[in-house]
Each structure stands twice: as C-alpha cells, then as structure tokens.
C-alpha positions in Angstrom: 0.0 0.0 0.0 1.4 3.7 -0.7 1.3 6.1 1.7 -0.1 9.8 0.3 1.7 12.7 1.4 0.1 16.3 1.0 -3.1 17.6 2.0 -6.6 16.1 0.8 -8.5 18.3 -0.6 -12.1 18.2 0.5 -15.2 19.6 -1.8 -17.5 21.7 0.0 -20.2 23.4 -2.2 -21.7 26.7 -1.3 -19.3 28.3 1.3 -18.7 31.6 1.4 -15.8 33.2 2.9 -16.3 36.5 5.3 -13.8 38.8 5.8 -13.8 42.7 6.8 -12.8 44.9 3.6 -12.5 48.7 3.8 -12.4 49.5 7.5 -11.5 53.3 7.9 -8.1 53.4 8.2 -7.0 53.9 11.6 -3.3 55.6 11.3 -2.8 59.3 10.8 -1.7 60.9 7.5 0.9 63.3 7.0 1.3 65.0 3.2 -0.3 65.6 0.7 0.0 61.3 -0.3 -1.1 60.6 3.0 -3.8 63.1 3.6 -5.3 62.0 -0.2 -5.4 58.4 0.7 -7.0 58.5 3.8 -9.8 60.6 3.1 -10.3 58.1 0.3 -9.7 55.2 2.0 -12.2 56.8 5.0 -14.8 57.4 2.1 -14.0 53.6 1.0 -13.7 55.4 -2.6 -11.6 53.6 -5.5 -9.2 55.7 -6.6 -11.3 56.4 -9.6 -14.6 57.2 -7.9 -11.8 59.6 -6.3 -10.4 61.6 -9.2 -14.3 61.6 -10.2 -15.2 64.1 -7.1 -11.4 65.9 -7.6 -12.2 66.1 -11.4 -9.0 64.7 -12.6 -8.0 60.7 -14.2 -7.6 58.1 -11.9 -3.6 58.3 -12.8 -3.2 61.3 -11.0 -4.5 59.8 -7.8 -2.0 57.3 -8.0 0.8 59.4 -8.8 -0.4 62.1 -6.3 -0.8 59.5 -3.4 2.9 58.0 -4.3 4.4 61.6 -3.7 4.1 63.3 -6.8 3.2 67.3 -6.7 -0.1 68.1 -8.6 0.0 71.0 -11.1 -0.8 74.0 -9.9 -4.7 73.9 -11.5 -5.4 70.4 -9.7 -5.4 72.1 -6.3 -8.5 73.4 -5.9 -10.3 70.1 -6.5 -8.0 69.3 -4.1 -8.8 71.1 -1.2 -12.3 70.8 -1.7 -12.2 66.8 -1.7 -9.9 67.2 1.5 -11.9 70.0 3.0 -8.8 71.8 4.1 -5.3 72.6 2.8 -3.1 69.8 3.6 -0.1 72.4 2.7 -0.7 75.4 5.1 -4.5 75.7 6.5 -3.3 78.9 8.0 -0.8 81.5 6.5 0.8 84.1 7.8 4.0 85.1 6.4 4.4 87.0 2.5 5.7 83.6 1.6 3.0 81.7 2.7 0.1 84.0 1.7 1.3 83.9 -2.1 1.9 79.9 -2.3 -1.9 79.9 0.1 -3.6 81.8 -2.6 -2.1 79.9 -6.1 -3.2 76.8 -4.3 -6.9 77.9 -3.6 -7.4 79.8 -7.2 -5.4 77.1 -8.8 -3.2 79.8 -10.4 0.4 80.0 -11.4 2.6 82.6 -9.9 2.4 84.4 -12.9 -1.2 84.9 -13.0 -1.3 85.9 -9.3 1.4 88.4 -10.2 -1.0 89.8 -12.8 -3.5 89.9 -10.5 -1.1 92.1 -7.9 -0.1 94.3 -10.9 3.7 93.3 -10.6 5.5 90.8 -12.7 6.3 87.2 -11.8 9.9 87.8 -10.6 8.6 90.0 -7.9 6.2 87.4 -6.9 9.4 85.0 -6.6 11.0 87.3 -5.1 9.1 87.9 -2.3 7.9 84.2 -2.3 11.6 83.7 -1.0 12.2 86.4 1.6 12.1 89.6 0.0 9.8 92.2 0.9 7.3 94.0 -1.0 7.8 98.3 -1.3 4.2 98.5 -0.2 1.1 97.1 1.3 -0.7 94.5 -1.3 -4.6 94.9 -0.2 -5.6 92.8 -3.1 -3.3 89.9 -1.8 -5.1 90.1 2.0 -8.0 90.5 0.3 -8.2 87.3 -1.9 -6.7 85.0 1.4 -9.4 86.3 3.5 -12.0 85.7 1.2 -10.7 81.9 0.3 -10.5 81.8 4.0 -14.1 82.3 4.8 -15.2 80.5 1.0 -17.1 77.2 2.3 -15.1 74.1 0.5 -18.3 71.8 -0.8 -17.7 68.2 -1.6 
C-alpha cells in the first residue's frame, strides 16, 4: 500500500468566505500622499470614484498618493475633496500667503502676479524672503475671502 503525502483536498459546495474589507483606516496621515489616501480610504472610494469628485483621471491619484506634486490647477479640486489645505491651512508670512492663494485659485505665480499688478519675478521674489515696497490689499484680500469661502464636496 502507498502512503499519500500532502493535504486532501475536501469539496465543500456553497461556502462563502467572510472577511472585513474597507475598514476606515486607523493611522494618521501626514502630506499631501497621505492626507489623499486616507480621506479616500475613509470614504471607502476607488481611486477612480476619487479623481471623479477631484475632477481629474484616476492616474493622478495614483501618482499624487505616491508623492508626486499636482500642477498648480489640480489644487482646488484638491482642497475641496480634503476640506482643508493639507499644505498650510493657515498662513501668515508673504511667503505663505502667495503659495496659500495659487493653491486655492489654482493659479500659477504668474497669473497671481497679474493679478497684484507686478510681474512674476517680484512674486518670486518675495515668495523667498524679499519684501514688497508697499502694502498688497488685493493679496489680503483674496486669502481672507478663500479663507471664509465654504469648501463643498
């Protein structure tokens, strides 16, 4: 007689296998990557379903939640799927202001420096420490109205 080595396999009809699938995720996210996966992950969205509500492709998840930066007109869509700026929720230096503001309009640097009435290399410029000759009321203005701005879903 010959011994059988292994395991028998047994035929079992109509058994169903139970486990738990999309359980909010329970660690805390830092960046952009992480803060974009969990809010998806805590909506139990695909990443498609997610680019859907942000109104890009599904790619761009992907490449966003691996640590990729998203284009300067992606952020808005952003923000609003987030429902806060995972960047800087509350500026207050020059610096932070001008970045604050092309991430809410979803504008370049040189359409916020049309907006300011000053070209782009002054926007740079006091983007990285230099300071302006005079007060910029239109730059207050627009970061206290995206401030206040409700961020709908």
């Amino acid at each position: 007689m010959q011994a059988f080595w292994g395991v028998p396999f047994l035929a079992v009809e109509n058994l169903w296998l139970k486990s738990k699938r999309n359980l909010p995720p329970t660690w805390k996210p830092t960046g952009l990557a992480g803060h974009l996966r969990h809010r998806r992950e805590t909506l139990r969205l695909t990443r498609k379903d997610a680019a859907k509500l942000i109104g890009v492709r599904g790619a761009a998840i992907t490449q966003w939640e691996s640590g990729r930066q998203p284009e300067s007109e992606y952020w808005p869509g952003i923000i609003r799927f987030l429902g806060f700026d995972p960047v800087c929720p509350d500026p207050k230096t020059l610096p932070e202001r001008i970045a604050y503001v092309c991430r809410h309009k979803g504008i370049s640097r040189t359409a916020l420096a049309g907006i300011l009435g000053v070209d782009k290399a002054t926007v740079l410029k006091w983007e990285h420490g230099g300071r302006p000759r005079h007060q910029l009321p239109e730059l207050d203005r627009l970061v206290g109205e995206l401030r206040t701005s409700p961020l709908p879903l």
